[in-house]
TORGU-255441 format. One record per atom (N, C-alpha, C, O): z, y, x. Coordinates in pm, 1 decimal. Layout:
<fikes>
(fike (Z, Y, X))
...
</fikes>
This chain:
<fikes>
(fike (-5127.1, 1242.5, -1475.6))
(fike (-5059.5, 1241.6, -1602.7))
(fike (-4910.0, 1227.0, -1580.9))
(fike (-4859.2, 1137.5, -1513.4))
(fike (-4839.3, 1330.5, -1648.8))
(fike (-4721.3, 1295.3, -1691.1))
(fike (-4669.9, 1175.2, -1775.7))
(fike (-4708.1, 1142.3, -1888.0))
(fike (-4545.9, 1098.9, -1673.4))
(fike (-4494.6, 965.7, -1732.8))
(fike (-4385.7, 1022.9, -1819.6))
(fike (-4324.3, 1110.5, -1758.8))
(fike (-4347.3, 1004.9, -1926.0))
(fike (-4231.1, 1045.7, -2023.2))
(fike (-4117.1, 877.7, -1996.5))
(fike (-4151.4, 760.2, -1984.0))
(fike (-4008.3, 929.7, -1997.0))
(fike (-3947.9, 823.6, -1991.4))
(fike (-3848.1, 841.4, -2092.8))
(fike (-3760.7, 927.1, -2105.5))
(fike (-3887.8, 717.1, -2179.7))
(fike (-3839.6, 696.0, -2304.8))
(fike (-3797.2, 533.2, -2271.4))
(fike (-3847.0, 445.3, -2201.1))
(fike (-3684.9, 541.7, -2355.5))
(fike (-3624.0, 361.3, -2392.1))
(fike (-3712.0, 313.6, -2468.5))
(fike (-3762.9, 379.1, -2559.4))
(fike (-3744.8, 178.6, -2438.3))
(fike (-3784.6, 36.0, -2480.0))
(fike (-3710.1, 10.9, -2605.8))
(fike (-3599.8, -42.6, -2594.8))
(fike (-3745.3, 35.4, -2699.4))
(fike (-3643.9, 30.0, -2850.8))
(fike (-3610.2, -149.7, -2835.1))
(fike (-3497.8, -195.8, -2855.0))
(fike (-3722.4, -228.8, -2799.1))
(fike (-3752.8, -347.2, -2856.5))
(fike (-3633.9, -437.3, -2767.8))
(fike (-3564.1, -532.3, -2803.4))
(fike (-3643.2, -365.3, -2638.8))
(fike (-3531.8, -432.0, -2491.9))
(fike (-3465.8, -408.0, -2548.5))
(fike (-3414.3, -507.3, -2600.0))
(fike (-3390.6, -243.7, -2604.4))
(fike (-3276.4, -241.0, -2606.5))
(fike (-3209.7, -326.5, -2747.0))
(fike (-3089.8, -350.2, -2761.6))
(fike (-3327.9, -367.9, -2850.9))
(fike (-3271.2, -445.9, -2949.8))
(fike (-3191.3, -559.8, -2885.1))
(fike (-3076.6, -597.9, -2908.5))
(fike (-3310.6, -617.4, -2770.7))
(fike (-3260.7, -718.0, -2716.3))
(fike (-3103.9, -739.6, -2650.1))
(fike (-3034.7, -841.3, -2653.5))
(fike (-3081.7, -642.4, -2605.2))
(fike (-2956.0, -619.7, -2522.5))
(fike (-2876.8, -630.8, -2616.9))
(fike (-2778.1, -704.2, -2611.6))
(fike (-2916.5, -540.8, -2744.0))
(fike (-2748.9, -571.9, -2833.0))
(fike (-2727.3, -682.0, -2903.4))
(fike (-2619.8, -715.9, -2952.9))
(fike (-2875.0, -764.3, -2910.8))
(fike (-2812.7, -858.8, -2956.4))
(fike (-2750.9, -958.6, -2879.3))
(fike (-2671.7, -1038.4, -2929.2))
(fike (-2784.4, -959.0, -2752.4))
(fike (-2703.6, -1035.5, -2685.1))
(fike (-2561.4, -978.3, -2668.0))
(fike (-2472.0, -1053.6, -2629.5))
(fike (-2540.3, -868.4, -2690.7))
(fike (-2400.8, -828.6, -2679.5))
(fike (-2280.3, -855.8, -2802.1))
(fike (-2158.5, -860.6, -2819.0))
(fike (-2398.9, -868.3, -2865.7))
(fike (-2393.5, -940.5, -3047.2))
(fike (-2287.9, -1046.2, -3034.9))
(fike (-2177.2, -1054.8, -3088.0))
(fike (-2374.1, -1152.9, -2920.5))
(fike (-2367.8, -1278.6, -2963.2))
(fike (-2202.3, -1319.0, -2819.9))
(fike (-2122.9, -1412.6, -2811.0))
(fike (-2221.7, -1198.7, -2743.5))
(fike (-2147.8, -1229.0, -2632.5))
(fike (-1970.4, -1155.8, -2724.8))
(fike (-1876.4, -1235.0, -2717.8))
(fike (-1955.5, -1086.5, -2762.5))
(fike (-1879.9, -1074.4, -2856.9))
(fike (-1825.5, -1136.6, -2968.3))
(fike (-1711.8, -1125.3, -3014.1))
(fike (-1926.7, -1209.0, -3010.2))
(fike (-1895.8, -1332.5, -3068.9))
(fike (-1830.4, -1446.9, -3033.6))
(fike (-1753.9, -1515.7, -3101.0))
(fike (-1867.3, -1460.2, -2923.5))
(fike (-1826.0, -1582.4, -2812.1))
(fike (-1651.6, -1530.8, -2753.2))
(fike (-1570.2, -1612.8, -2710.8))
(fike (-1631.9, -1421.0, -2761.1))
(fike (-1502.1, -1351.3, -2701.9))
(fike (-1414.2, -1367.7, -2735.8))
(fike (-1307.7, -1385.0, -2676.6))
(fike (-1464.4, -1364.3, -2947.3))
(fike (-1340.2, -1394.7, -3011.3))
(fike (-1352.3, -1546.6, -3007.1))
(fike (-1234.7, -1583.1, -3005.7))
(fike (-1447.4, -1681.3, -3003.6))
(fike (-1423.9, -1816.7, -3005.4))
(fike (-1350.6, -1869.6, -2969.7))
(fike (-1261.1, -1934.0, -3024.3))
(fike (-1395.0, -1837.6, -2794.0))
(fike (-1372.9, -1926.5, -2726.3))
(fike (-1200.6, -1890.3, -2689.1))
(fike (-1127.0, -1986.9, -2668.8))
(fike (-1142.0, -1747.1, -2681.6))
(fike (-996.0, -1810.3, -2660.0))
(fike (-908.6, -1857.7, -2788.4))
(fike (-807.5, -1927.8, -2783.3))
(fike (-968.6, -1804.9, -2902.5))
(fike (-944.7, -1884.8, -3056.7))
(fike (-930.7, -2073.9, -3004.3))
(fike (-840.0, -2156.1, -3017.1))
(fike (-1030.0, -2078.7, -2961.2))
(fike (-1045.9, -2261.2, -2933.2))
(fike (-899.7, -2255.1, -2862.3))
(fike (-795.1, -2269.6, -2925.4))
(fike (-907.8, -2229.2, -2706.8))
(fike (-782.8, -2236.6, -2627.4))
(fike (-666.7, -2247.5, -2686.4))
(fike (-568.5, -2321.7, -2686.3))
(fike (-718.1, -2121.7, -2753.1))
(fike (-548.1, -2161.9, -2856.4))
(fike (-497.7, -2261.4, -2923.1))
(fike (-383.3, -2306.2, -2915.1))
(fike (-612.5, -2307.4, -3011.2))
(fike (-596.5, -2453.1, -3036.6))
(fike (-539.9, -2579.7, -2991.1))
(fike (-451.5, -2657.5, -3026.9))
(fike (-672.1, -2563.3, -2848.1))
(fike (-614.1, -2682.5, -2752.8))
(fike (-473.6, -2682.4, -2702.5))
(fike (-405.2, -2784.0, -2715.0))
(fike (-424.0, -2569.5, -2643.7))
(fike (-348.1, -2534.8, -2565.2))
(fike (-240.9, -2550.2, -2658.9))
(fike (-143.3, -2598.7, -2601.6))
(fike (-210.4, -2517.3, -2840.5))
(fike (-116.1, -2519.4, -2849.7))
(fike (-76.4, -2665.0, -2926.7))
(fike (45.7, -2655.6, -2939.5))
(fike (-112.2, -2777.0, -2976.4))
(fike (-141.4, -2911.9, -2959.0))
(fike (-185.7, -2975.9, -2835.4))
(fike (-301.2, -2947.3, -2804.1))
(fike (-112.4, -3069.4, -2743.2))
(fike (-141.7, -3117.7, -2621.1))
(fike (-126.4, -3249.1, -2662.7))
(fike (-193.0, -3318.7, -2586.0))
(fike (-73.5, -3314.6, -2743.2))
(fike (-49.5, -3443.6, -2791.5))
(fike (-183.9, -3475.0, -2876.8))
(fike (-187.3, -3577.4, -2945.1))
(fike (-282.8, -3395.9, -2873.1))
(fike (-398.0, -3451.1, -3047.6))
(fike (-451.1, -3489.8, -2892.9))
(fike (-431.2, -3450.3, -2778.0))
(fike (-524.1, -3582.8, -2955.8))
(fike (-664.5, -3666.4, -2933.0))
(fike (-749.0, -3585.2, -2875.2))
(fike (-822.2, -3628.6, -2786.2))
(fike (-753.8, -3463.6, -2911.8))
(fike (-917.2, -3351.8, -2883.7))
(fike (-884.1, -3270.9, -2758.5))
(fike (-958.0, -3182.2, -2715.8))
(fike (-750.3, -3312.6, -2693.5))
(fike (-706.7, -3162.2, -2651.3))
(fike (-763.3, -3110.0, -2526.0))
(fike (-749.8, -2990.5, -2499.8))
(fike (-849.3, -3219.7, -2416.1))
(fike (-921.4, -3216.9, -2280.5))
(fike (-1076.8, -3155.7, -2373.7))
(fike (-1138.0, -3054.6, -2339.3))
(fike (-1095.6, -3198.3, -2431.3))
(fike (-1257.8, -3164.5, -2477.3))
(fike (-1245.7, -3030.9, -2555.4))
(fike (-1345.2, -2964.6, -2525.8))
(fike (-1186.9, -2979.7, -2620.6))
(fike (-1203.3, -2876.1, -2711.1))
(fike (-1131.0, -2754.1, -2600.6))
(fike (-1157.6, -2634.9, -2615.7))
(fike (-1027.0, -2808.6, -2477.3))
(fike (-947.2, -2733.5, -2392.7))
(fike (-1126.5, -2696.5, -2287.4))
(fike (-1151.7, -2576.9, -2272.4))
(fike (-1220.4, -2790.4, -2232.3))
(fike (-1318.4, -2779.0, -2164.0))
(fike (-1443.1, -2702.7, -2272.7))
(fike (-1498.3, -2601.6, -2229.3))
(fike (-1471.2, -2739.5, -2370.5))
(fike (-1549.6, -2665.5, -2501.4))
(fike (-1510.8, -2502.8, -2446.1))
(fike (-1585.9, -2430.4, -2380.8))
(fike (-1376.8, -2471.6, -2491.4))
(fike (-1331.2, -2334.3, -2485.7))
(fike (-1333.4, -2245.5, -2341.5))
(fike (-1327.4, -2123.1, -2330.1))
(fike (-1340.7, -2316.5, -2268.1))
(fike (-1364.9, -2276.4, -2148.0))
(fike (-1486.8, -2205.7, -2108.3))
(fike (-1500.6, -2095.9, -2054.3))
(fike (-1595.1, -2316.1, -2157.5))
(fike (-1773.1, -2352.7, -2133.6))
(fike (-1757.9, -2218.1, -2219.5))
(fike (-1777.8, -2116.9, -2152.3))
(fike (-1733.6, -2201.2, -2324.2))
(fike (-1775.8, -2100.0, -2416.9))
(fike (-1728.1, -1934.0, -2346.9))
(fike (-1801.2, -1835.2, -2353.1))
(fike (-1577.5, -1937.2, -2276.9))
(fike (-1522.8, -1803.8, -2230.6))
(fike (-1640.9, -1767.6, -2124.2))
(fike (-1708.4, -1667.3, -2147.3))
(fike (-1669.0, -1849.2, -2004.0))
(fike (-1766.7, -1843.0, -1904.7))
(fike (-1881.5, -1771.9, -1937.4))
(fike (-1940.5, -1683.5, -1875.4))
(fike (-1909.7, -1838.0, -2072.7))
(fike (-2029.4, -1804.1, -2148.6))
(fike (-2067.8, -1648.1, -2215.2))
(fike (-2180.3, -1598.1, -2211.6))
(fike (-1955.9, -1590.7, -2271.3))
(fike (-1933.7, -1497.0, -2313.1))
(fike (-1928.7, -1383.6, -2235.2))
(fike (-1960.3, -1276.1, -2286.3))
(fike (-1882.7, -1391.7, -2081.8))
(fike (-1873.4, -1321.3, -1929.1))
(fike (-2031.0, -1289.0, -1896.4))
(fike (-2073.7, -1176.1, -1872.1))
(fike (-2129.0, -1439.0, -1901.2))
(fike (-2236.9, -1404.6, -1854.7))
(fike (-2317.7, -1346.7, -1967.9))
(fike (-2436.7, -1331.2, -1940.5))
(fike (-2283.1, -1314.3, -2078.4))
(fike (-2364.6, -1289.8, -2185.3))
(fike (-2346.7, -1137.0, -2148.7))
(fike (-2442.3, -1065.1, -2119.9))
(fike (-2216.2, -1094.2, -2152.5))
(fike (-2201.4, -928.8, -2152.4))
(fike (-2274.7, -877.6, -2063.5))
(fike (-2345.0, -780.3, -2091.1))
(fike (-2272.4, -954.8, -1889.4))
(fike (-2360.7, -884.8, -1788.3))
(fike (-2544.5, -892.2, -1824.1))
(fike (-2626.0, -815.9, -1772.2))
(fike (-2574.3, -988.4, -1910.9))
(fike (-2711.6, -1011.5, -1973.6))
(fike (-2738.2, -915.9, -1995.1))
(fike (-2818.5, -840.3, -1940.6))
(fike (-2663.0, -902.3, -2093.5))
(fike (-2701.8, -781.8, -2190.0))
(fike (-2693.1, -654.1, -2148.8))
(fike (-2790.7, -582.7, -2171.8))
(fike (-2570.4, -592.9, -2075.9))
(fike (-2586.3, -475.2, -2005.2))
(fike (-2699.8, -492.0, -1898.2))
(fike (-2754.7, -383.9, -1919.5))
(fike (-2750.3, -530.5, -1831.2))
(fike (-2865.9, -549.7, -1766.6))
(fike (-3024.5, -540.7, -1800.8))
(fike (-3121.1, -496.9, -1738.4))
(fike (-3008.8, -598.1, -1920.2))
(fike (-3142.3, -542.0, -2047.1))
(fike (-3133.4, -426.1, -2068.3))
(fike (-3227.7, -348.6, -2053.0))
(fike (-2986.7, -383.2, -2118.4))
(fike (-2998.9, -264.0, -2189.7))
(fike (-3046.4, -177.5, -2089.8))
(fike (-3135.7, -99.7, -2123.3))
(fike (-3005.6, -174.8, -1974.0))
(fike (-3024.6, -71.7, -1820.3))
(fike (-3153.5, -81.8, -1806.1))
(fike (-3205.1, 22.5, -1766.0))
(fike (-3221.8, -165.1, -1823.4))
(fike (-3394.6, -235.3, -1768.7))
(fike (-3455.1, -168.0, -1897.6))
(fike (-3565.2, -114.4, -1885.7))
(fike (-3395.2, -166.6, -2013.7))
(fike (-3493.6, -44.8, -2168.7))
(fike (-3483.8, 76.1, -2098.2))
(fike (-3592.8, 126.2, -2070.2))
(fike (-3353.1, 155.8, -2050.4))
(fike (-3332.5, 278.0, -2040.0))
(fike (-3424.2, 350.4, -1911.0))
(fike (-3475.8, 462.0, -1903.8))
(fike (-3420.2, 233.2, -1811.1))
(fike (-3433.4, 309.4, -1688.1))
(fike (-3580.0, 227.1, -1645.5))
(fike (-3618.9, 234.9, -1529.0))
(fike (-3658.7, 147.6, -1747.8))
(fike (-3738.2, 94.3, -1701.7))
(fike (-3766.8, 25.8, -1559.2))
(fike (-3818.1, 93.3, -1469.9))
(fike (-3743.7, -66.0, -1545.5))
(fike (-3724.6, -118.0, -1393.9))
(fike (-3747.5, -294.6, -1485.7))
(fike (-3743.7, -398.9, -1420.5))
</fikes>
């Protein structure tokens, strides 16, 4: 039998939504930085300066997530 190779609709939902959410995170987390970074005298400015960080990191590994799903719907692997 012939294998047809068709995308995984359901993976590739998956992928965008993580690309969803990693895009989301893109605009946050240097939004936060900005914050911290441009108040150094408030009270918050080590925790919301480390918050924004945790979140940029976050947003890096989200994009490779997700392109990696999306590749694993297309090319089945």
């Amino acid at each position: 039998m012939e294998e047809t190779n068709r995308t995984d609709k359901q993976l590739l939902f998956k992928g965008i939504k993580t690309l969803v959410f990693a895009l989301l995170s893109l605009f946050m987390g240097p939004i936060l930085m900005h914050l911290a970074l441009s108040d150094k005298e408030n009270s918050l400015y080590l925790p919301l300066l480390i918050v924004a960080s945790l979140i940029c990191a976050f947003a890096v590994f989200l994009i490779f997530k997700g392109i990696k799903i999306i590749m694993a719907s297309m090319f089945k692997k």
